[in-house]
Backbone as JSON, one array per atom type, in Angstrom:
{
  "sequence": "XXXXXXXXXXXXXXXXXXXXXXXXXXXXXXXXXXXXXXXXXXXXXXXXXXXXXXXXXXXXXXXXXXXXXXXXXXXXXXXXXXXXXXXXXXXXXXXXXXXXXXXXXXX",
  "N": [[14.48, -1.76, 7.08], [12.49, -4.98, 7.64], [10.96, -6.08, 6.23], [11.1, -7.57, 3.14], [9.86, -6.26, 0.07], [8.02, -4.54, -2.75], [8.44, -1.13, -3.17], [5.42, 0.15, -4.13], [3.29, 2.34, -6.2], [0.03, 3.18, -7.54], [0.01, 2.17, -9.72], [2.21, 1.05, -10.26], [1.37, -1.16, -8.44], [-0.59, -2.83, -10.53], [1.75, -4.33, -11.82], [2.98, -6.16, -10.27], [1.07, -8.33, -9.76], [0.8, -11.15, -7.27], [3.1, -10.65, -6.07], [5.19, -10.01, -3.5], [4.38, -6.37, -2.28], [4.7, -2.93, -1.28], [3.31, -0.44, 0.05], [1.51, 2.92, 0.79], [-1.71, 3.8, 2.23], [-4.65, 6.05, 1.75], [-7.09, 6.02, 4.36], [-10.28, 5.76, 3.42], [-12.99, 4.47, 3.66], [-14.36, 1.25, 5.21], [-15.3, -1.32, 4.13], [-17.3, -4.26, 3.28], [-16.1, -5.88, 4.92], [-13.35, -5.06, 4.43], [-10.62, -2.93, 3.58], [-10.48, 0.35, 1.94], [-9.07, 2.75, 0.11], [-7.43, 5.65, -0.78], [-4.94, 4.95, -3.14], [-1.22, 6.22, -3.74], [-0.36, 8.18, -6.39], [-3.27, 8.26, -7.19], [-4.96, 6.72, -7.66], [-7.71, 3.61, -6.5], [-7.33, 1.88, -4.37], [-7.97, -1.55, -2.65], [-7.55, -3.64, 0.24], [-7.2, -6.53, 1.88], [-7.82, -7.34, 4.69], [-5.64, -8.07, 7.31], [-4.37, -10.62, 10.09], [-4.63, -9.24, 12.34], [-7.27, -7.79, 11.76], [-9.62, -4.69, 11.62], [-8.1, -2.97, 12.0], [-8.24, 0.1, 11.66], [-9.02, 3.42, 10.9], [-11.26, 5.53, 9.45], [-9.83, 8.26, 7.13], [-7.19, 8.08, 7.63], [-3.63, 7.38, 7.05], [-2.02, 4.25, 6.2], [0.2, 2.39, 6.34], [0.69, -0.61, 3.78], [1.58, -3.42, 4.08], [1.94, -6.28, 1.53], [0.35, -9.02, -0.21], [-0.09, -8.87, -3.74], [-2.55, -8.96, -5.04], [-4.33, -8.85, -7.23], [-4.96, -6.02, -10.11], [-5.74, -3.87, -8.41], [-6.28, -5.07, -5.84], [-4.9, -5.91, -2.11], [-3.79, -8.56, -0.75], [-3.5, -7.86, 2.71], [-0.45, -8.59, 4.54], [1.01, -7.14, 7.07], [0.14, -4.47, 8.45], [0.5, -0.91, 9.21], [-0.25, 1.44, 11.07], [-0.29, 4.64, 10.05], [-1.07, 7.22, 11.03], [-2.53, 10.54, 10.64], [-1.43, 12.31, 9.2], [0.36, 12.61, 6.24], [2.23, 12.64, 3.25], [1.42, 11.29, 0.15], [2.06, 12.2, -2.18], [4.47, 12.61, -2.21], [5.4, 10.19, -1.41], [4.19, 8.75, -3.81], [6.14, 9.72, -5.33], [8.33, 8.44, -4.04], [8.19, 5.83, -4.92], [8.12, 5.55, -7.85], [10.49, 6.18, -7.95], [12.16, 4.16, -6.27], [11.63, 2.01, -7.98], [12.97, 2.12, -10.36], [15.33, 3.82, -11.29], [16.63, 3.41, -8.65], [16.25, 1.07, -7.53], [18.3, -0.6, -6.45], [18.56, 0.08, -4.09], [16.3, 0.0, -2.14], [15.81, -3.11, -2.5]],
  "CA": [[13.32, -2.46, 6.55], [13.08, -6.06, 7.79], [10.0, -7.22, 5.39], [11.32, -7.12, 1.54], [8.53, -6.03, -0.77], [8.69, -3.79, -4.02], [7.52, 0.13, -3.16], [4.61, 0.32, -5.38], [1.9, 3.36, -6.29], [-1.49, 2.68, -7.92], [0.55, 2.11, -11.59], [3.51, -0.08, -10.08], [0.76, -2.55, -8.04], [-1.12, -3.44, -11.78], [2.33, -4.97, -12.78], [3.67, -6.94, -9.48], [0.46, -9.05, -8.62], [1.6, -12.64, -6.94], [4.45, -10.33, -5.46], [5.08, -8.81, -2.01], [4.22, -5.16, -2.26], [4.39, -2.49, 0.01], [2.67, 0.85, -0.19], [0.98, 3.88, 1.58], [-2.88, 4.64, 1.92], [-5.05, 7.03, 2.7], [-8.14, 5.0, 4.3], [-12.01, 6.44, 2.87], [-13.96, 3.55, 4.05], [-14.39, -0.03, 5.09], [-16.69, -2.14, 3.16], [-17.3, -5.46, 3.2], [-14.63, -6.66, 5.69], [-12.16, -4.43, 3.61], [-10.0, -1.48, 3.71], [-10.86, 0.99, 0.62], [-8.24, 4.21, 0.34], [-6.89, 5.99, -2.07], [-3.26, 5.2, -3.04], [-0.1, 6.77, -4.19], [-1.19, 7.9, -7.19], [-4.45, 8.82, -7.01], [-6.43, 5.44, -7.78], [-8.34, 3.13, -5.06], [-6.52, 0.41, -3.79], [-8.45, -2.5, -1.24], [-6.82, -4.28, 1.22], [-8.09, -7.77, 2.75], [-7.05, -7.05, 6.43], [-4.71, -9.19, 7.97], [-4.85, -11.18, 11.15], [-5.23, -8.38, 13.18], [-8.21, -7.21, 11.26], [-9.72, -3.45, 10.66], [-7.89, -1.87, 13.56], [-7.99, 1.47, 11.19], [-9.99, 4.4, 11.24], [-11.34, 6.81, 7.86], [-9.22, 9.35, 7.16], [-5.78, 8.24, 8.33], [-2.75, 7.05, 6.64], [-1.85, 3.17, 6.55], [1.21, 1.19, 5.52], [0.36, -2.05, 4.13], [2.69, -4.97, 3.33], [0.93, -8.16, 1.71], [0.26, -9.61, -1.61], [-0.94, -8.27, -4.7], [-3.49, -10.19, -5.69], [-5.17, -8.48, -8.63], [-4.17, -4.67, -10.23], [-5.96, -2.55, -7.09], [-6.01, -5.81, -4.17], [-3.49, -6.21, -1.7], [-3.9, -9.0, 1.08], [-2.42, -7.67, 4.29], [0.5, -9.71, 6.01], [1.52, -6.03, 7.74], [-0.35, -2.87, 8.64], [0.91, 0.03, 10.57], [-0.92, 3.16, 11.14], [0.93, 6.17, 9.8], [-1.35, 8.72, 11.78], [-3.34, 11.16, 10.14], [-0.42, 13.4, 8.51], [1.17, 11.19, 5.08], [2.14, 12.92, 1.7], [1.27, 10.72, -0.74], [2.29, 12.45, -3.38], [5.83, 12.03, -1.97], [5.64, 8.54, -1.48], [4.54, 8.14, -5.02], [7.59, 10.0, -5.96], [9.6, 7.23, -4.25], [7.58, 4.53, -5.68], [8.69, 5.32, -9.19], [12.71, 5.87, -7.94], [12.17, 2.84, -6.14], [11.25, 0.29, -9.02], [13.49, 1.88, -11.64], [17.03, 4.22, -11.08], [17.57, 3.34, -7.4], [15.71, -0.04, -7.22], [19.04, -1.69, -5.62], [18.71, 0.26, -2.66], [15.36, -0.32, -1.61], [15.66, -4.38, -2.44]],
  "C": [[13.51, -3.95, 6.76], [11.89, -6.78, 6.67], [10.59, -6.53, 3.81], [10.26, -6.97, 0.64], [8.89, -4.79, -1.52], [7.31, -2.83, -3.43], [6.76, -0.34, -4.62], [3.69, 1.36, -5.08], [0.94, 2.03, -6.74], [-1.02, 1.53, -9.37], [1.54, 0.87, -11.24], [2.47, -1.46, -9.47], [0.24, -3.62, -9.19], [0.46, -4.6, -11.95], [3.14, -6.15, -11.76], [2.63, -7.97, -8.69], [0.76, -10.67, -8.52], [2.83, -11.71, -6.38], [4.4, -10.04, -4.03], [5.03, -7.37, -2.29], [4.53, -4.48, -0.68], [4.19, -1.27, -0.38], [2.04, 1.66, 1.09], [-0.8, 4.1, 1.16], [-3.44, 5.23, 2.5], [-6.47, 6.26, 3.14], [-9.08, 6.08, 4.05], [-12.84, 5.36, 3.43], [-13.65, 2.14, 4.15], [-15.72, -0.87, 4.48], [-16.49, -3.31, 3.16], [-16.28, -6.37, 3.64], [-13.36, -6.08, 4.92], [-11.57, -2.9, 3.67], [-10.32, -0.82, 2.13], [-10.45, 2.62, 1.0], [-7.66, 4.13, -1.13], [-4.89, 5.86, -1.61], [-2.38, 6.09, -3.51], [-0.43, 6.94, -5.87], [-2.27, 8.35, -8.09], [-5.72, 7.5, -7.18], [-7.02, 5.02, -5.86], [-7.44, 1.98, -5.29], [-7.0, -0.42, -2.2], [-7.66, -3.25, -0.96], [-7.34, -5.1, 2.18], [-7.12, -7.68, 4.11], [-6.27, -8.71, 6.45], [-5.33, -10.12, 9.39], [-5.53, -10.33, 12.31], [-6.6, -7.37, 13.06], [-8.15, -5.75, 10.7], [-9.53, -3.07, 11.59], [-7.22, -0.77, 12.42], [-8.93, 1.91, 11.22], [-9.57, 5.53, 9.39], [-10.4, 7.94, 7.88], [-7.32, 9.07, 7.58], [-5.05, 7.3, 7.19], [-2.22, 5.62, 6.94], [-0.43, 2.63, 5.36], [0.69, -0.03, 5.44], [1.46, -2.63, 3.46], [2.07, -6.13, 3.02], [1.67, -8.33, 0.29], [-0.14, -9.05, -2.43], [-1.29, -9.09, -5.36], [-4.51, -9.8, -7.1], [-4.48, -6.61, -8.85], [-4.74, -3.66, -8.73], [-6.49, -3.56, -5.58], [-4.44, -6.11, -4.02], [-3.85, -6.54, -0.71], [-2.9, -8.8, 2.05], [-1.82, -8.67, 5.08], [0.67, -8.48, 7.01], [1.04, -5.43, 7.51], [-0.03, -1.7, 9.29], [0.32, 1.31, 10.23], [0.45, 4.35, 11.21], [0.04, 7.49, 10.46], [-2.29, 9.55, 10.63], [-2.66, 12.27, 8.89], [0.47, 12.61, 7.45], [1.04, 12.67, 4.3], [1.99, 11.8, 1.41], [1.82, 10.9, -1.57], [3.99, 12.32, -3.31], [6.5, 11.24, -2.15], [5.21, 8.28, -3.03], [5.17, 8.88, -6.18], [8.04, 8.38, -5.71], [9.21, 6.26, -4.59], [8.49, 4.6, -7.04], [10.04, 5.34, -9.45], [12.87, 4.56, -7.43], [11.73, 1.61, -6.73], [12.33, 0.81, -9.97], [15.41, 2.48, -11.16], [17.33, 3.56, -9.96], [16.79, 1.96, -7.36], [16.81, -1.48, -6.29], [18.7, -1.43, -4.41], [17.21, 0.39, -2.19], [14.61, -1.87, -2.0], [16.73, -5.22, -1.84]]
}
């Protein structure tokens, strides 16, 4: 991992905004110059694209890395398409090992 940012679900983003985050979503729509997917979780979580804009597509799986700027925004410094195939429900397993028992080894 070369960008440091705290795994977060839907529940961990509310409590780290002003931080670096980094999470998994599933994209549902763009709206208003914005990414809008459901996160880890089960809430919605938007995402102010980055430089490279809305190079994503509905339905597919996105890593983002930014800011958390309010409990369900997160401005994009990093996006990477995870493809169409993600658990979620996986990843927000390791969200909640990664903020509390194991939190050394994923900071």
């Amino acid at each position: 991992m070369d960008t440091l940012a705290a795994f977060v679900n839907c529940d961990l983003l509310k409590s780290n905004v002003g931080k670096r985050v980094r999470t998994v979503i599933k994209v549902n729509r763009i709206e208003n110059g914005a990414i809008v997917g459901e996160g880890p979780g089960g809430g919605v979580i938007t995402v102010k694209p980055g430089r490279r804009g809305l190079d994503t597509a509905p339905n597919r799986y996105r890593e983002v890395i930014g800011i958390a700027e309010g409990g369900s925004i997160i401005a994009e410094e990093v996006g990477t398409d995870f493809g169409d195939k993600f658990d979620l429900q996986n990843f927000n397993e390791l969200c909640k090992l990664a903020s509390k028992d194991f939190q050394a080894l994923f900071m």
